[in-house]
N, C-alpha and C positions, 0 to 999 in steps of 0.2 A: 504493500500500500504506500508505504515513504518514497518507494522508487518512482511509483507511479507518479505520485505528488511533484515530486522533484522534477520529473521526467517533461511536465506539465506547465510549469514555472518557466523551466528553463526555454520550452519552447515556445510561450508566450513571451520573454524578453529577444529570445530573437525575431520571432515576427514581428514587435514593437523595432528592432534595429531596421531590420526589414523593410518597415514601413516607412523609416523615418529618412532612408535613401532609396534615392534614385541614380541608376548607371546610364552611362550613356555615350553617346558616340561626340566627338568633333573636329572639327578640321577648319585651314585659315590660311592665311599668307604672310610672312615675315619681310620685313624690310629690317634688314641686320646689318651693323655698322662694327668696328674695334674702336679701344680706347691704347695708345700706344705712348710709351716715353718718348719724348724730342731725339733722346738717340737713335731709338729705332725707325722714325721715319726719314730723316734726314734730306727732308725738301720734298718729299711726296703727298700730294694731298689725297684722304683718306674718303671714301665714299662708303652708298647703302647697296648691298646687296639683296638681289628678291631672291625670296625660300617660299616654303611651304611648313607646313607642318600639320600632323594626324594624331590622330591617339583614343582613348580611354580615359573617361570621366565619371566621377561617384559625388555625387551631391547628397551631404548627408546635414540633414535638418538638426538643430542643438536646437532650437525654437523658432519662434514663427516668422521670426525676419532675420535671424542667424542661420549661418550657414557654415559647415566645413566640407570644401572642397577641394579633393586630390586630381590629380590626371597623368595617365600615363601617355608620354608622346612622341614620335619619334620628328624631329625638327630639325629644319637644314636652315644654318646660320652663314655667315661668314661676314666679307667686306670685297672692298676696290682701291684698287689704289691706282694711281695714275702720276706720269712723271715725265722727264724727259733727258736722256741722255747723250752728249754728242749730237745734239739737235734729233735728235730720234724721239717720236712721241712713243707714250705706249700704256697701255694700261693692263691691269692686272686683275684677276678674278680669285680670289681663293672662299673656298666654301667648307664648311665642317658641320659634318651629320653628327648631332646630337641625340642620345634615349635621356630626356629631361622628364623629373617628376618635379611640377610648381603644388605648392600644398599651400591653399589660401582661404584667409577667413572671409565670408560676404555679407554684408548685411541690405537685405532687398528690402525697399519701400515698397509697398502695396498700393498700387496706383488704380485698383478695382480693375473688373471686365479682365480676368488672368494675366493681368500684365505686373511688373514689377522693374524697379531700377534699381540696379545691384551697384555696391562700391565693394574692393575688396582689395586684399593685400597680403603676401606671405613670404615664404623664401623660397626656393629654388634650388635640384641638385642634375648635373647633368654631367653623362658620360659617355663619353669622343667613341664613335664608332670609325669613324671616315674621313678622310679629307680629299680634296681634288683640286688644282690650278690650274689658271690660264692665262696664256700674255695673248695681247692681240698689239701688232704693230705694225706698221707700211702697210697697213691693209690685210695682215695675214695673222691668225688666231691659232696658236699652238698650246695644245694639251703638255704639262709638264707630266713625267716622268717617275720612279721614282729615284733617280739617282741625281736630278736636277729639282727635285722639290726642295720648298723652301717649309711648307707644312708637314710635321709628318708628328703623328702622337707617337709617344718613347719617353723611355729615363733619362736620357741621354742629354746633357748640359744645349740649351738652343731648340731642343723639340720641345712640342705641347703638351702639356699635362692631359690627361683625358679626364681628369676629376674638374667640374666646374658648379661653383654655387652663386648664388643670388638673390636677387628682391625682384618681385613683383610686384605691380601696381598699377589699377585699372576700373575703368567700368564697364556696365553691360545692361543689358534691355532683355527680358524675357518673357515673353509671350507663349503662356502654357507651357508647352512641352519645348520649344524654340528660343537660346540663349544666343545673342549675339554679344561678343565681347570685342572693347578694346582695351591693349594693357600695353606697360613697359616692364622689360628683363633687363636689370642692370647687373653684369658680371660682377664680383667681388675678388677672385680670386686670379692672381697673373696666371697667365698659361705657362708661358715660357720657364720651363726648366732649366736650373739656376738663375734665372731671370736678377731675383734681388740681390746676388752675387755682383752685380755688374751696371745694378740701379738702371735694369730696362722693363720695361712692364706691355703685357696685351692683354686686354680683357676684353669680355664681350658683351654688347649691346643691340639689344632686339625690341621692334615693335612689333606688334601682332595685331592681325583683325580676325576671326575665327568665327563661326556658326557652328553650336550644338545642339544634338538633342537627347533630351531625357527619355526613354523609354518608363 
């Protein structure tokens, strides 16, 4: 009889968890930039890179206008750079596939008719799957390599760390089961290994526009 009790309980607080999230799907488009030390750029001016990015999301209720919300994503970031040497123009593309989990608090107003305006905010941890480059110059765009990359995640003193954290911060519109969000991803952490050894720093910086939905 206790088992049963127990048995009983237990499964009425998780139908209450249950209840009080919703998962769901989202996807968006990134406009990603770096933040770089004066040493490391040395006369190049730094541009926004477009991405993408997909994933998994769990919107779980604390109460009725609180919110905690995780997402799992996989997210293509990077920058541009652009320069010119020996009178030679040229510009540069480098991109880095990130699996980022942002974990954010939101608090939605209730605007009646299932609509809601969400503000929210939290940190960010993200780990380097990929990189890939490209120069385009006189007119002609070549894939780097990997014996000519200038990206490449490693331990190695000058490569990137694949461990990346952050802050988030943003709002959003949602309508029923339909979250539309815009937000900023401020890097925290240098990439570059040994980086502070030699007072150079890259971090990353991302805008997002994205559309979800709850199931």
């Amino acid at each position: 009889m206790k088992k049963t009790i127990l048995t009983l309980v237990l499964c009425s607080f998780i139908g209450a968890a249950f209840a009080q999230a919703k998962f769901g799907v989202t996807a968006g488009l990134n406009a990603s930039s770096a933040t770089f030390s004066e040493d490391v750029l040395e006369g190049m001016d730094v541009g926004f890179k477009a991405g993408f990015q997909v994933g998994l999301v769990l919107d779980y209720a604390l109460s009725e206008n609180l919110s905690l919300i995780p997402e799992l994503n996989f997210s293509q970031k990077g920058f541009t750079l652009s320069g010119d040497e020996d009178d030679l123009e040229y510009d540069y593309t480098g991109t880095l596939n990130y699996l980022t989990v942002p974990i954010n608090l939101a608090y939605k107003f209730d605007l009646g008719m299932d609509q809601k305006f969400l503000l929210f905010a939290g940190p960010y941890l993200g780990y380097g799957l990929s990189s890939s480059e490209k120069i385009k110059a006189a007119g002609v765009s070549v894939d780097l390599d990997e014996e000519d990359a200038l990206l490449t995640f490693g331990s190695e003193d000058g490569e990137l760390k694949k461990l990346d954290y952050g802050l988030n911060i943003g709002a959003g519109y949602q309508y029923n089961k339909l979250v539309f969000k815009l937000q900023y991803n401020m890097g925290l952490n240098n990439l570059i290994q040994g980086g502070s050894e030699y007072d150079i720093s890259a971090k990353t910086t991302n805008v997002a526009v994205t559309v979800g939905y709850l199931f």
